[in-house]
N, C-alpha and C positions, 0 to 999 in steps of 0.2 A: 847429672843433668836433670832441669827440672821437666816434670811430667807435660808433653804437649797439652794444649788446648785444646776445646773441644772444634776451634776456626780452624787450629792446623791440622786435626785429622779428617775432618771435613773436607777439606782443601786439598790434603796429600792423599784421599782414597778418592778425591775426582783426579788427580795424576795416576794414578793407578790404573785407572779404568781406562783412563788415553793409553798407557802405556799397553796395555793387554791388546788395546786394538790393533798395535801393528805386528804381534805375534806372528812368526814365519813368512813377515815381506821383508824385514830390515835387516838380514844380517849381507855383510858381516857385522854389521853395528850391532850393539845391543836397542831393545825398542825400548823408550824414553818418553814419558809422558812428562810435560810443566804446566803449571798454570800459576799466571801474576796475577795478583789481589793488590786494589788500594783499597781504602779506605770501604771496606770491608767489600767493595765489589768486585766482579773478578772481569778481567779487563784484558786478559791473552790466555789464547790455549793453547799448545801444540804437542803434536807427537814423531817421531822418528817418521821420514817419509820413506814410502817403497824404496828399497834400494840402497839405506842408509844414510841418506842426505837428502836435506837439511836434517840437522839433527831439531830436537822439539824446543829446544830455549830459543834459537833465530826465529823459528816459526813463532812459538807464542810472543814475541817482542816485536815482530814485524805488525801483530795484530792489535798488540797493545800499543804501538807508537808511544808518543810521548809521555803517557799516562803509566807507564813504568814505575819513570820516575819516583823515588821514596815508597815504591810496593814493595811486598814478599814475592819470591817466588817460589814456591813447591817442586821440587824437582824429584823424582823417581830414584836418580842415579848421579853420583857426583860430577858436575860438567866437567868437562875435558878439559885440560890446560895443557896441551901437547899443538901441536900446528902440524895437519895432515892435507886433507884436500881442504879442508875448510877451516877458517879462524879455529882458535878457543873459546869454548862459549861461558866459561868462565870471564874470560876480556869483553866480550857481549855484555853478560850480565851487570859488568863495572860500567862499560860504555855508557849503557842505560838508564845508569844515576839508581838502580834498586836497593835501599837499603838493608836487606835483612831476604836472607835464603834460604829455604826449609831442605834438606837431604835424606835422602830416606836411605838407601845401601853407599856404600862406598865401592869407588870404582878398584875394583884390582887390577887392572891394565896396569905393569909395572910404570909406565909414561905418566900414570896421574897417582894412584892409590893414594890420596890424602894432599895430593899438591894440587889439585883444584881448590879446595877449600882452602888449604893456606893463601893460595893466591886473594881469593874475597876476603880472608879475614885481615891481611897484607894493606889490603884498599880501604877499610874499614867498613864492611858492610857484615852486620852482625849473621852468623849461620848457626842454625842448630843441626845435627845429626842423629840419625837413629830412628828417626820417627816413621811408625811402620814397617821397620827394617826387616822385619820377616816376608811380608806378605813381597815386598819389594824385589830380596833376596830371589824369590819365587820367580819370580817374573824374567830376574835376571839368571837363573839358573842356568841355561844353554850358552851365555856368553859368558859366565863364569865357568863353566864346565871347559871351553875352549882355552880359556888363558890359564886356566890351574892345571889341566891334564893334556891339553893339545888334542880333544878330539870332542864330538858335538855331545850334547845330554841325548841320552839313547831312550827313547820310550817303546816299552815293545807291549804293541798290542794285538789282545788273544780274544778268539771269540769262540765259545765253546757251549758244551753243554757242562751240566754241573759233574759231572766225573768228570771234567778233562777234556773230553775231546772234541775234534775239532773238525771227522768227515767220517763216515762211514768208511767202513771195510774194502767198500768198493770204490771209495774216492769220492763219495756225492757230499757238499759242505756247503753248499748254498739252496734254501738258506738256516741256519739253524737260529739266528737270531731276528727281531720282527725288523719290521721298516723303521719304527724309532730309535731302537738300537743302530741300525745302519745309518741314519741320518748323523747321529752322534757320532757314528766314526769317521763321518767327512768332516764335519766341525774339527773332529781333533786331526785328521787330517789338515784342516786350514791353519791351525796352530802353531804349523811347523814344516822348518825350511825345506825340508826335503823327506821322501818315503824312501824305506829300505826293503826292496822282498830279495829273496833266495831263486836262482835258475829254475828249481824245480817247481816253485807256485808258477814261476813265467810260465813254464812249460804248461801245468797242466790245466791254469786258467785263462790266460792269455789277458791278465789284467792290463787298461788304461790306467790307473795308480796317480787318478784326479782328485780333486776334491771340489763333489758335484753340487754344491751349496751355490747357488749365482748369489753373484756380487760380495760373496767374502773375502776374495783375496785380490790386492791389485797387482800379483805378479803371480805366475803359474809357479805349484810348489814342483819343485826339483825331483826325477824320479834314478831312483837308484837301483841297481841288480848287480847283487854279487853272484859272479859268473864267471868261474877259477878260467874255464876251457872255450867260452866266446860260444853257448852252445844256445843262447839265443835266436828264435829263428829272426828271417831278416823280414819276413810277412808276417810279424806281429804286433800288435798295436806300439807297444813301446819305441819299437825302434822304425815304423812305418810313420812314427806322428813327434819324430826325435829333432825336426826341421820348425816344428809349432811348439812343442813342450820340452823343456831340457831333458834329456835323458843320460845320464850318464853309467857309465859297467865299469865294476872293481874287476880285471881280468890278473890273473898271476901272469907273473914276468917269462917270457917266452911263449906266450899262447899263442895258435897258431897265425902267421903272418898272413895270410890272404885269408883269415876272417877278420882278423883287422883291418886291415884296408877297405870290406866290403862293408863291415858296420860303420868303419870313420865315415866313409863315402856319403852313409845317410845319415849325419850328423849326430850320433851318438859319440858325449866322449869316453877317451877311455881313460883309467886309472890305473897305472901297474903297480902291482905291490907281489910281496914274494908271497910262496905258496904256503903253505900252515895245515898239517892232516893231508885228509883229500882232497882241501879247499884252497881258500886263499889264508893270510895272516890278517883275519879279524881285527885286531888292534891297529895293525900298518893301515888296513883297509878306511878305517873310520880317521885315523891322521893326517887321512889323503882328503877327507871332506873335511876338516875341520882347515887344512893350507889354502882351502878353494873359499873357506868362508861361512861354511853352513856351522851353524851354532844350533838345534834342536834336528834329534833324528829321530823320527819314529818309524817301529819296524810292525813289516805285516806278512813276515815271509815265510811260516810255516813252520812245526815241531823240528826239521833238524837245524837250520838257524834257532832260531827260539835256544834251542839247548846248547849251540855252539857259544854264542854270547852269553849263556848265564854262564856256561863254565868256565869260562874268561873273567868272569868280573865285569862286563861291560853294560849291565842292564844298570840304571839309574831309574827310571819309572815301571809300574805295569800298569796298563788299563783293560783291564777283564772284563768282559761283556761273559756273561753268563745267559743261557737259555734254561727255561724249568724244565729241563729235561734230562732223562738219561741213558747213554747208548749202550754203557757196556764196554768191555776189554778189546772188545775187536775192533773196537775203532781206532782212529788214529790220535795221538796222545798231541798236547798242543806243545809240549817242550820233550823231544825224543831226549833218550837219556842219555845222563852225560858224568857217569861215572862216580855216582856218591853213593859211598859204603858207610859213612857215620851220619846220624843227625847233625853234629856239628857241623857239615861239611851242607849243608843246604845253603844255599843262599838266601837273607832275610831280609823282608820287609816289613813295614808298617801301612796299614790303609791309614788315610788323610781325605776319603771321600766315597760316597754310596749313595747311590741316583737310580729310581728305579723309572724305569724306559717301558712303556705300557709293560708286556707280560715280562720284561725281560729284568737284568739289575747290571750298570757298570756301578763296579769295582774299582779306584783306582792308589794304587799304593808307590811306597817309596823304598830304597834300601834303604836298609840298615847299615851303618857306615862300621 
């Protein structure tokens, strides 16, 4: 393939940028940034709307009207050529009269992986592939995570001091990182479908699990508690504000029936999945968000989560907020352990990014596959 142009990466990093912006409103869609260019101007934008519909090709062509015609268009993610609640937008893009289509990842949804594009190149409208495929990939990582593995891209994030940890001896852990840092973790709150804590932060901090950024997000993110035994109180913000913000509880199969009915009653759903340890089945649990539709999960539920999921294999991101500081042994460690006797036996990552936040530094890394 001949090397893009400096118009088509120009063109395909302003779809990118629409694409990033609907980060944690669109699934179960993936989010989809396009933009059509004629005659070197650019003349439709769009991105995946709240809720997954319109996807971003009808949107940018509805804005470019007639002036499509014989344009490129930059597309994030290979259009759809399946027929669901809405056309193909692949048939849109033909409808349109556009000659020539820029793609950046290919879709793996078994329904198109590479039949959208045959479809355009079918009608004769010239397509290139590849272009920015990384940064794209990126983007798409959580709806690719869904359809490869069947459950969401799990980001678990830790705030700690530079040993580790994550509260005093006595439980005190707000706050150990500044306001900057904390604005940042609502941003990456905003990023993603839904938050994951553990019963025991419920318990002992009785988080709302918002993200308190006004006007980032045009749907409330999803709040999730793995909570094997429904021991949730019913006077706690989550399940008191379960009728205004989605709230949903991983409970194991059998837990007790008249707290179920008393938590359904206040609109929290629930999720059964079998029991796993002292807990629930981790793996079941996150399969059960990924059948509902959430494609990015970040988690903020404390050292024995934290270490139930790395032992599993279920961590795909970390974002580590560091404080310059340090407690010492007796505090509480941010990932309680989880049973590695070898170095080989750690679970590995790579950082891919480092932001320092007034006094504070996030960290954010990847596995290692």
């Amino acid at each position: 393939m001949l090397a893009p142009s400096a118009d088509d990466l120009s063109h395909m990093r302003a779809a990118l940028a629409l694409a990033r912006r609907g980060l944690g409103v669109c699934w179960p869609n993936p989010s989809v940034g396009c933009v059509i260019v004629r005659g070197g101007r650019v003349v439709g934008r769009g991105t995946t709307a709240p809720g997954g519909r319109p996807h971003a090709e009808p949107v940018a062509l509805d804005m470019a009207g007639e002036a499509a015609q014989g344009g490129t268009a930059y597309v994030t993610l290979e259009p759809c050529s399946h027929h669901g609640r809405t056309p193909p937008c692949a048939d849109a893009l033909i409808e349109a009269g556009v000659a020539r289509v820029v793609i950046a990842s290919r879709d793996v949804d078994p329904r198109v992986n590479g039949a959208g594009a045959a479809r355009l190149r079918a009608a004769g409208i010239a397509v290139s592939e590849g272009v920015l495929r990384e940064e794209a990939d990126e983007i798409n990582a959580g709806f690719f995570t869904r359809v490869r593995a069947g459950r969401p891209l799990v980001t678990l994030k830790l705030a700690s001091t530079l040993d580790g940890r994550i509260a005093t001896m006595s439980g005190e852990s707000q706050w150990i990182t500044g306001e900057a840092a904390r604005r940042a973790g609502h941003a990456l709150r905003g990023r993603h479908d839904a938050i994951l804590a553990g019963v025991g932060t419920v318990l002992a901090d009785d988080p709302d699990l918002t993200c308190r950024i006004a006007g980032m997000r045009a749907l409330p993110l999803v709040r999730v508690v793995a909570d094997s035994d429904l021991r949730t109180p019913l006077t706690h913000r989550l399940v008191a504000t379960a009728k205004q913000v989605p709230t949903w509880i991983i409970a194991r199969n059998g837990a007790d029936p008249l707290r179920r009915r008393a938590i359904g009653a206040l609109g929290v759903t629930l999720l059964d999945v079998p029991g796993g340890g002292s807990g629930i089945d981790l793996r079941r649990g996150l399969e059960a968000l990924a059948e509902r539709g959430i494609t990015r999960l970040l988690v903020e539920g404390g050292g024995r989560l934290a270490g139930s999921l790395l032992r599993a294999g279920l961590v795909d991101r970390l974002a580590w907020f560091h404080a310059p500081a340090v407690m010492g042994g007796d505090g509480l460690p941010a990932a309680a352990g989880f049973g590695v006797a070898r170095l080989a036996d750690m679970p590995r990552f790579v950082r891919y990014s480092t932001n320092l936040l007034g006094a504070d530094m996030l960290s954010e890394f990847r596995r290692v596959a």
